[in-house]
N, C-alpha and C positions, 0 to 999 in steps of 0.2 A: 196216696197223697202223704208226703212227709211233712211230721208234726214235733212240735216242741211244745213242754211243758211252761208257761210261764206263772213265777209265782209271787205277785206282787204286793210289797211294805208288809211280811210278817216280820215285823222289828221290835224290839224290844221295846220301845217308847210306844209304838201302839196297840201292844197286845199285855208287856206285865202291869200288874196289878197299880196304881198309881204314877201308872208312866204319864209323862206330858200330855199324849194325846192317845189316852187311854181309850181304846173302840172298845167299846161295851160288849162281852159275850165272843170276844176274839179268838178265844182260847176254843171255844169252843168248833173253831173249824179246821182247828189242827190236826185231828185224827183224820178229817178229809182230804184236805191236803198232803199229808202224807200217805195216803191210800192211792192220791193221783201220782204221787212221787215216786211210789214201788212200781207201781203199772208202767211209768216211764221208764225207770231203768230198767224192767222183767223186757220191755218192747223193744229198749236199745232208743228209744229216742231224746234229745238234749232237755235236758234240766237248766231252766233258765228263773235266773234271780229279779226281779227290778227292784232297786230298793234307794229311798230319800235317801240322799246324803250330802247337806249342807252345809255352807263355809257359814261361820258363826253370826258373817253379818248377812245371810241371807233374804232378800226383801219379802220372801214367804210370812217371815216372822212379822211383815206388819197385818197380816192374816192369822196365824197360827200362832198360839206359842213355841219357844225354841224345841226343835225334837230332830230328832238325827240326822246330828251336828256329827260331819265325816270324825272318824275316829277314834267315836265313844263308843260305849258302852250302846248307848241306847239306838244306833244304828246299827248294830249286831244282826242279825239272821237271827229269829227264838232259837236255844235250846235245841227245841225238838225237831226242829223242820234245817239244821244245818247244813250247808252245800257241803258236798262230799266233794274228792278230786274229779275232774272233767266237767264238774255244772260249768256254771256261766254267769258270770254276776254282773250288771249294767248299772250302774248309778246313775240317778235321776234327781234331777232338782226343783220339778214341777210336775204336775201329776201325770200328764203325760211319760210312758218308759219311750218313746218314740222323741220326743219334743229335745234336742240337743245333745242326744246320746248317740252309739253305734250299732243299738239294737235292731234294724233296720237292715244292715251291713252286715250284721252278725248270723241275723235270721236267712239273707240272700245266699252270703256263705254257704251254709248250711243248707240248701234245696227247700228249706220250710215253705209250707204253702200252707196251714192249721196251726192254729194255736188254740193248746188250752188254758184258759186264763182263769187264775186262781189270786185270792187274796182279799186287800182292803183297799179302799172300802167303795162297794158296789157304789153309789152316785158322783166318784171324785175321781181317785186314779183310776179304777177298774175301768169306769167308760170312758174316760179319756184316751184309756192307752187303748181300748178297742175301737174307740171313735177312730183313733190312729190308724189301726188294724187294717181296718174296714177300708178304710181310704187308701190304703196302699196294696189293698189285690188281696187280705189275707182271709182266709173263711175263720172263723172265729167260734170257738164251744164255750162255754160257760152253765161248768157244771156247780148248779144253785146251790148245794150244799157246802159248798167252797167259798165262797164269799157271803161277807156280811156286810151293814152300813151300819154308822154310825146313830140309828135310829131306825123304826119300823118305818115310816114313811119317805125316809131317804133312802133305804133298801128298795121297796117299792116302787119308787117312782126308778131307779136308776137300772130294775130288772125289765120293768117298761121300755125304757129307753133302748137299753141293752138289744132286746129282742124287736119292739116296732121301729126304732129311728136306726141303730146300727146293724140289724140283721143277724147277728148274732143266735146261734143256737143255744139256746137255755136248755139243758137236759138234769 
């Protein structure tokens, strides 16, 4: 079964230290993330990006505060987890990486039928875009140490989810 890496909103506004919408403890799954990211390219399978990136007047904002607004800084990829040449980078404008982008298209392309899905944050984009997943034929992993939420009980409830409502393999 051909699989691709997805690794979604490690951005600058929600992982550095007083970013906008600072996820608490974000940093902390970076060295995970990049340990799914060597395995991927050691396997030869695609490294894919999903990452926010909104026009300044995005209607998120009457939800969210402003955070990565296309072409700043704080829509960047971290530092450490930076797409090398041949990744794959999908901009997303809602938490869904499925929801008006060509991720979908991208992933048929490519033969994928698994995704590993990595990032921020487990109750909001994570299960959206595998709620998406899910609904479109894909078997989905979701290795726990790879994503965090925004809080212990938003974590919780959305690794719930994750596993009894979208079928998703938590390992």
């Amino acid at each position: 079964m051909k699989k691709a890496l997805i690794i979604i909103d490690m951005l600058n506004d929600f992982v550095l230290e007083g970013a906008p919408l600072q996820v608490p403890n974000a940093k902390s799954i970076i060295p995970n993330i990049k340990r799914e990211i060597d395995k991927a390219r050691k396997e030869g399978y695609p490294v894919i990006y999903v990452c926010d990136a909104h026009d300044e007047d995005d209607d998120e904002f009457k939800i969210w505060p402003h955070h990565c607004v296309k072409g700043t800084k704080g829509a960047e990829v971290v530092e450490e987890l930076k797409p090398s040449d041949g990744d794959i980078v999908v901009e997303k404008t809602r938490y869904s990486g499925f929801f008006n982008t060509n991720l979908d298209e991208i992933l048929k392309d490519l033969g994928v039928e698994q995704l590993i899905v990595t990032g921020l944050v487990t109750n909001i984009c994570v299960m959206y875009t595998v709620a998406d997943a899910v609904s479109r034929g894909y078997k989905v992993i979701v290795p726990k140490d790879c994503i965090i939420g925004l809080d212990e009980d938003g974590h919780k409830f959305g690794l719930m989810q994750l596993e009894k409502v979208h079928n998703a393999e938590i390992v």
